[in-house]
C-alpha positions in Angstrom: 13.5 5.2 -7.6 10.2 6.9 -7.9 7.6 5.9 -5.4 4.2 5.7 -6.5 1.1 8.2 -4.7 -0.2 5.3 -2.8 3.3 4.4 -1.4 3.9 8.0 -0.4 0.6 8.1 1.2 0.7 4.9 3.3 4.2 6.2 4.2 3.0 9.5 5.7 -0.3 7.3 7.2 2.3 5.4 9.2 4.9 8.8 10.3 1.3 10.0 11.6 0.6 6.9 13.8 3.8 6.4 14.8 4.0 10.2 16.1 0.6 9.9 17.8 1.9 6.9 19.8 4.8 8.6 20.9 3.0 11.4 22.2 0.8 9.0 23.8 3.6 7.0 25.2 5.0 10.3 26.4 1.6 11.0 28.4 1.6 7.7 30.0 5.3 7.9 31.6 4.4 11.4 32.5 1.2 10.0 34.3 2.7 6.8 36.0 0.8 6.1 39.0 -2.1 8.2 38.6 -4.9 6.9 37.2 -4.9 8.1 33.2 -8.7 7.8 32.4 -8.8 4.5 30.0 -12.1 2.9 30.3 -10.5 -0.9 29.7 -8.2 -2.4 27.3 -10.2 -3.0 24.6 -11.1 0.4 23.9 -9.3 2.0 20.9 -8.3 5.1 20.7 -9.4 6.2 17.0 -7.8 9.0 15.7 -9.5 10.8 12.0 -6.8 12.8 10.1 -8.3 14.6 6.9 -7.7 13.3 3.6 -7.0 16.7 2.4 -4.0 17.5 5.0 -2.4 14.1 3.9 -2.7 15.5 0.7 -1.3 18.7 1.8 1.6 16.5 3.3 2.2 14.6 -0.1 1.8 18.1 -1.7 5.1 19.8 0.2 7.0 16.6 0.0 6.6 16.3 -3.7 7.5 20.4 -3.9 10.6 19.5 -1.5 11.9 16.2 -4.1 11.8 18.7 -6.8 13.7 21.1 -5.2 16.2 19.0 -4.5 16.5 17.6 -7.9 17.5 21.0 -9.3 20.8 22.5 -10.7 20.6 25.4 -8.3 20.1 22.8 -5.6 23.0 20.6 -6.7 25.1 23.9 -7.0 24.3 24.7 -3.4 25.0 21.0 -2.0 28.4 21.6 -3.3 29.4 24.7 -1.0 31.0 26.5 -3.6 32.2 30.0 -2.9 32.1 33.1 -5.3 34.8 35.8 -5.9 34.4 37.2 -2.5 33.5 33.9 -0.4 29.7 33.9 -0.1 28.3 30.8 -0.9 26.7 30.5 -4.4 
């Protein structure tokens, strides 16, 4: 099934936040019991992440998909040998 540009994109938008909150996460357990620096609760953390590395992102991953789609690709997921047991 091919996935449209928009659902790649939204898909990589939410890899991104979910890796920022577990670095965030991370920080906080490594802090418990000192005081981290959060003004209140209903402060947001905002994070901006360039359109142009998402794009970059979408960019590789569509370059990867291809590459997997090839006949060399397909030869090499099937561990075949040559005459003198290197893989192919």
């Amino acid at each position: 099934m091919k996935q449209s540009d928009e659902e790649l994109r939204s898909q990589i938008n939410e890899l991104i936040r979910d890796e920022i909150q577990e670095n965030i996460n991370d920080y906080v357990d490594e802090k418990e019991g000192s005081p981290i620096g959060f003004a209140n609760e209903e402060d947001e953390l905002k994070v901006n992440i360039p359109e142009s590395e998402v794009d970059k992102i979408l960019r590789d991953y569509k370059k990867i998909k291809r590459k997997e789609k090839s006949n060399l690709s397909q030869i090499k997921k099937l561990g075949l040998l040559d005459k003198n047991g290197r893989p192919l």
